[in-house]
C-alpha positions as CSV (number, residue, x, y, z in Angstrom):
1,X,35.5,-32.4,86.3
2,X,33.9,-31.1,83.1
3,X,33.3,-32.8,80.2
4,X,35.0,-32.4,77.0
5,X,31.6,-31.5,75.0
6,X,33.3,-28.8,73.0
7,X,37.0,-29.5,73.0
8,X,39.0,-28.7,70.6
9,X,42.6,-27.5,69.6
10,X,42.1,-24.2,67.0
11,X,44.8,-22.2,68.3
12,X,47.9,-22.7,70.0
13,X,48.8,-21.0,73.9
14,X,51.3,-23.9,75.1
15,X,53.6,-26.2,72.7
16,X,51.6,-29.4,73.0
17,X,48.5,-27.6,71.0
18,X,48.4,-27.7,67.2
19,X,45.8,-26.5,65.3
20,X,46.3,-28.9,62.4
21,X,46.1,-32.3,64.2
22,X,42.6,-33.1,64.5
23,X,40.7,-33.7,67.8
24,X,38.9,-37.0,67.7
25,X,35.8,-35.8,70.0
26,X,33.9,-39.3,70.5
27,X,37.3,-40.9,72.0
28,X,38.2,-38.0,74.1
29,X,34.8,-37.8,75.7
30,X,35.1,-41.7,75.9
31,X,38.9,-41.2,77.7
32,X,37.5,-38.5,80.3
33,X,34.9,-40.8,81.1
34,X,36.7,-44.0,81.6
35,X,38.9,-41.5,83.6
36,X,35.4,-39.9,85.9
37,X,34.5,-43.8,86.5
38,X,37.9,-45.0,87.7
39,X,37.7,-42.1,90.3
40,X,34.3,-43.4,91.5
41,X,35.9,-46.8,91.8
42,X,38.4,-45.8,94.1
43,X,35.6,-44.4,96.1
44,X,36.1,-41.1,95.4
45,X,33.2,-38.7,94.7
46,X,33.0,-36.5,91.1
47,X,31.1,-33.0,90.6
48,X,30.6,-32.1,87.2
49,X,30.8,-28.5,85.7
50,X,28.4,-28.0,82.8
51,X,30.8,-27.1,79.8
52,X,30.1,-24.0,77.9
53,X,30.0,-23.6,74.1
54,X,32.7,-21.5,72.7
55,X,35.2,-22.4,75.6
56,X,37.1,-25.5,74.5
57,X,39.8,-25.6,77.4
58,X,37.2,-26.0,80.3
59,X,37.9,-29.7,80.3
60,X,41.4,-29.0,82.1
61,X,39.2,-27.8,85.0
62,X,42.3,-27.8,87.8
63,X,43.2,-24.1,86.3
64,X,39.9,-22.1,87.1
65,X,40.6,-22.6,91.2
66,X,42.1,-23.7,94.1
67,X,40.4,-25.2,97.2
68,X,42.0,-25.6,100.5
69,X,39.5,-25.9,103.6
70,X,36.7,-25.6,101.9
71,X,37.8,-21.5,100.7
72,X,37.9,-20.9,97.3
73,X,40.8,-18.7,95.5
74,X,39.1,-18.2,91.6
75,X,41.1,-18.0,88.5
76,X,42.4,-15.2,86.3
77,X,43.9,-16.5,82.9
78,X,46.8,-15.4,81.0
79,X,45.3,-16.1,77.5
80,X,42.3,-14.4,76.4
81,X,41.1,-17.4,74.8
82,X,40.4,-19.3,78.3
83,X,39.8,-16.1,80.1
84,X,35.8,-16.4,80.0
85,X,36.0,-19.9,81.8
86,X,36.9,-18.3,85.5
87,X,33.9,-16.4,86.0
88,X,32.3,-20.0,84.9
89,X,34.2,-21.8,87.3
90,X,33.6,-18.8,90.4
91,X,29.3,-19.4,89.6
92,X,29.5,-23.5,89.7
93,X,31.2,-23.1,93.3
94,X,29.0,-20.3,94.8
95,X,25.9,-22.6,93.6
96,X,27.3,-25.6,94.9
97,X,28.0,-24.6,98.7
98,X,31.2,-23.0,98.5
99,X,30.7,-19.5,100.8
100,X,34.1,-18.0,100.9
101,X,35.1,-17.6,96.6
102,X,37.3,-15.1,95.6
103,X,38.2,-13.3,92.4
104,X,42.0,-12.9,92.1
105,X,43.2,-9.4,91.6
106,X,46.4,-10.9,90.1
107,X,46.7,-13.9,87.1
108,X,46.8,-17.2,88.2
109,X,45.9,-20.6,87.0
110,X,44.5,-22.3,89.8
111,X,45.8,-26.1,90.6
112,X,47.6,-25.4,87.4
113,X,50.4,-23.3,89.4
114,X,49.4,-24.0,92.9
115,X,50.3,-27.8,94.6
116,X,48.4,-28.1,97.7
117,X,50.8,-30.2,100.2
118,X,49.7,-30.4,104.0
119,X,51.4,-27.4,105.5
120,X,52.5,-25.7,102.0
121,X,51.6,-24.3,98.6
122,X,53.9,-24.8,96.1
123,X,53.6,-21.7,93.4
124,X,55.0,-22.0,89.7
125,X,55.1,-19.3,87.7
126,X,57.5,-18.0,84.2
127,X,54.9,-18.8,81.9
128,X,51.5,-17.9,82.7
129,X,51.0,-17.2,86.9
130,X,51.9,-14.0,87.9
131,X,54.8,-13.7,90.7
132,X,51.9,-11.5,92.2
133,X,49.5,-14.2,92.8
134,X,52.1,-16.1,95.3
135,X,51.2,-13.3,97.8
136,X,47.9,-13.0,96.6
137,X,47.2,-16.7,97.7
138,X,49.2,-16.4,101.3
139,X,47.0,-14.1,102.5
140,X,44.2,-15.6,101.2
141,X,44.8,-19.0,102.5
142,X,47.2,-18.6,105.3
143,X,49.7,-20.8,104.4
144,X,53.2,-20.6,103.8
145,X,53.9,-20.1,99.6
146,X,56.9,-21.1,98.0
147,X,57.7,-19.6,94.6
148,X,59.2,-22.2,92.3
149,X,60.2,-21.0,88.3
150,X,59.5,-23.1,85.3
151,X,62.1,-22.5,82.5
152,X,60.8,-25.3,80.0
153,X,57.7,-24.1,77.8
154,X,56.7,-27.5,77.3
155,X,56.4,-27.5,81.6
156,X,54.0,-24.5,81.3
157,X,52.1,-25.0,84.2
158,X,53.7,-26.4,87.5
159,X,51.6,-29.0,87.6
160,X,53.1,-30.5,84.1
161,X,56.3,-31.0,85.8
162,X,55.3,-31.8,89.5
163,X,52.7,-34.1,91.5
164,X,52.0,-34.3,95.2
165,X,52.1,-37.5,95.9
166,X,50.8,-37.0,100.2
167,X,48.6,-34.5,100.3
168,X,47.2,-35.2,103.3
169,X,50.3,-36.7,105.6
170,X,53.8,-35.8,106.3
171,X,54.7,-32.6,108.4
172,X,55.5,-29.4,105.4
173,X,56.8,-31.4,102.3
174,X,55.6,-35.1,102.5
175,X,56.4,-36.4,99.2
176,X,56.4,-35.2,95.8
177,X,57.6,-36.5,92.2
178,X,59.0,-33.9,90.1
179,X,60.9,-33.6,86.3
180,X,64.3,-31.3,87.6
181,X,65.2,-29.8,84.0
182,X,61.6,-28.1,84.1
183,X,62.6,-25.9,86.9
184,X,65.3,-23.0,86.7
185,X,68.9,-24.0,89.1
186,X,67.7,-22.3,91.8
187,X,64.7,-23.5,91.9
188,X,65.9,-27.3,91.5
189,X,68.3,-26.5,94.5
190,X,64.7,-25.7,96.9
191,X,62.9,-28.7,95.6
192,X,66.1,-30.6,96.9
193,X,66.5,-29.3,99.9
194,X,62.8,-29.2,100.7
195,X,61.8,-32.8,99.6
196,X,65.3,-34.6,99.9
197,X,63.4,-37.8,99.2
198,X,61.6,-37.0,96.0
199,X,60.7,-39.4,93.7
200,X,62.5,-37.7,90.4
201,X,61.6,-38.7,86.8
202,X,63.5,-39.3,83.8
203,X,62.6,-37.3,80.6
204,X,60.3,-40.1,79.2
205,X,58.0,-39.8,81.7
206,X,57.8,-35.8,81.8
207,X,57.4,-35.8,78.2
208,X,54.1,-38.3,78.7
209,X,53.0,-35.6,80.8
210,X,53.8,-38.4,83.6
211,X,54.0,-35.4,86.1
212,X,50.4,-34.5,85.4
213,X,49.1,-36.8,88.3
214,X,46.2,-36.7,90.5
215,X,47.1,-38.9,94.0
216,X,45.5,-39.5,97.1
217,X,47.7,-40.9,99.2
218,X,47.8,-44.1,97.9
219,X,46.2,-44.7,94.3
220,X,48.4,-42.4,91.8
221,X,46.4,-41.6,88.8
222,X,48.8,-41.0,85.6
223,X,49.1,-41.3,81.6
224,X,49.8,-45.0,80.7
225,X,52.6,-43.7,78.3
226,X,54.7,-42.5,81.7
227,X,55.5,-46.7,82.3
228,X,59.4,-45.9,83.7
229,X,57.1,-44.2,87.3
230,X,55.0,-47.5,88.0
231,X,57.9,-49.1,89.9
232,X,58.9,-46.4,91.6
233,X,56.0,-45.7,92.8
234,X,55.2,-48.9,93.8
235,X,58.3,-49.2,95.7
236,X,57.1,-46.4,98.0
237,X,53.8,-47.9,98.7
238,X,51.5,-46.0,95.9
239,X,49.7,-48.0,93.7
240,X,49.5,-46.5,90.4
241,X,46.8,-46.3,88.4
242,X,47.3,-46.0,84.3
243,X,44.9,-43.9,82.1
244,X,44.9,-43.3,78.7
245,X,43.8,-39.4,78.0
246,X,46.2,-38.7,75.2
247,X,43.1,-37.2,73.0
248,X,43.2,-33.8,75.8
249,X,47.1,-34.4,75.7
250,X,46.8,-32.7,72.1
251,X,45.6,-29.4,74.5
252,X,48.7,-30.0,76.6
253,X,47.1,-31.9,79.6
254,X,46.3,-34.9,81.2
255,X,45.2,-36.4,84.6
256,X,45.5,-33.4,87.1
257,X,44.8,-30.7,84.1
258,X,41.5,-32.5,84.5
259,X,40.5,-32.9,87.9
260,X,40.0,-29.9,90.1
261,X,40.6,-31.2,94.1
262,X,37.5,-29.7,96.5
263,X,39.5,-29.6,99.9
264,X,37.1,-29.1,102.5
């Protein structure tokens, strides 16, 4: 995770982000942190990236990689604006024990496009992941990718409209919530057929950014706003897990956006 030290919203690359509603700094620091110590009360264990001056966005640290085994695909950004912050994120895991990092030869947006399930990744892209980067990260990791298309602007990143709810158990899909309308026809139609059994949320709860989820098997981390989900979740043995971030919603993220997952 990295501290929201120099957050703020001055120009606009995804709907949620307007320059002319004012970032309250003290209460979103205060938010990620209430968010840092409820991981370490689940017994979970949190690294912290330094933030750098003149890069608001590295607080959404699950777009400058993914990890899976411990191997280390880096980031390549869309938008100019972030683009400094991958090169940031490539130095932190080199100096904290990660041997195998990669620089990407094609954009993508780390954990913001890629959903790590136990056999799979799951790819998004139509906004700001290249098509490109789905092979990229096959051969890289050695896993299967599916390609999955956003059509919704306000579901930018794949991880604003879908959450891994198993990552570690289950054979291929496991079990995943997901908003439908975010994903082209074609795309809904493989979500269906690959996780029949999908927890699928109303627009409320995508609209809280409800999607935007961190789980570990069993506690499911979400925004507070996304109420309709605690049932449902509860009803397949998760325990959810409310959080109030909605000062970093104002940059178009929330729980995941947040958290970068170190696989080892």
């Amino acid at each position: 995770m990295c501290p929201p030290a120099h957050f703020r919203v001055t120009y606009s690359i995804n709907p949620w982000m307007d320059p002319g509603k004012p970032v309250d700094l003290p209460l979103a620091l205060a938010q990620w942190e209430t968010l840092r110590d409820r991981y370490r009360s689940l017994g979970h264990t949190v690294d912290i990236l330094d933030p750098v001056p003149g890069l608001p966005d590295m607080v959404y640290a699950a777009n400058g990689a993914t990890v899976v085994q411990g191997r280390v695909l880096g980031a390549r950004f869309a938008h100019p604006e972030r683009a400094d912050e991958a090169a940031a994120h490539r130095e932190w895991y080199r100096a904290n024990g990660f041997a195998d990092v990669t620089e990407p030869e094609h954009i993508n947006e780390g954990e913001g496009d890629f959903a790590v399930t136990a056999d799979w990744l799951l790819a998004g892209r139509g906004f700001r992941s290249s098509p490109l980067s789905h092979g990229e990260a096959q051969e890289f990791f050695g896993r299967p990718v599916i390609g999955l298309d956003l059509v919704d602007p306000r579901y930018y990143h794949l991880d604003t409209a879908l959450c891994v709810l198993d990552p570690e158990g289950g054979e291929g899909n496991g079990d995943v919530m997901y908003y439908p309308p975010a994903f082209s026809a074609g795309s809904q139609a493989v979500l269906a057929r690959l996780f029949p059994d999908a927890l699928v949320a109303g627009e409320p709860d995508a609209l809280a950014l409800g999607l935007n989820a961190v789980s570990d098997g069993h506690h499911v981390l979400l925004p507070q706003a996304a109420a309709g989900l605690f049932a449902a979740l509860r009803a397949r043995g998760y325990e959810p897990v409310p959080v109030d971030l909605t000062e970093l919603l104002k940059g178009g993220g929330s729980v995941k956006c947040v958290t970068a997952e170190l696989r080892s």
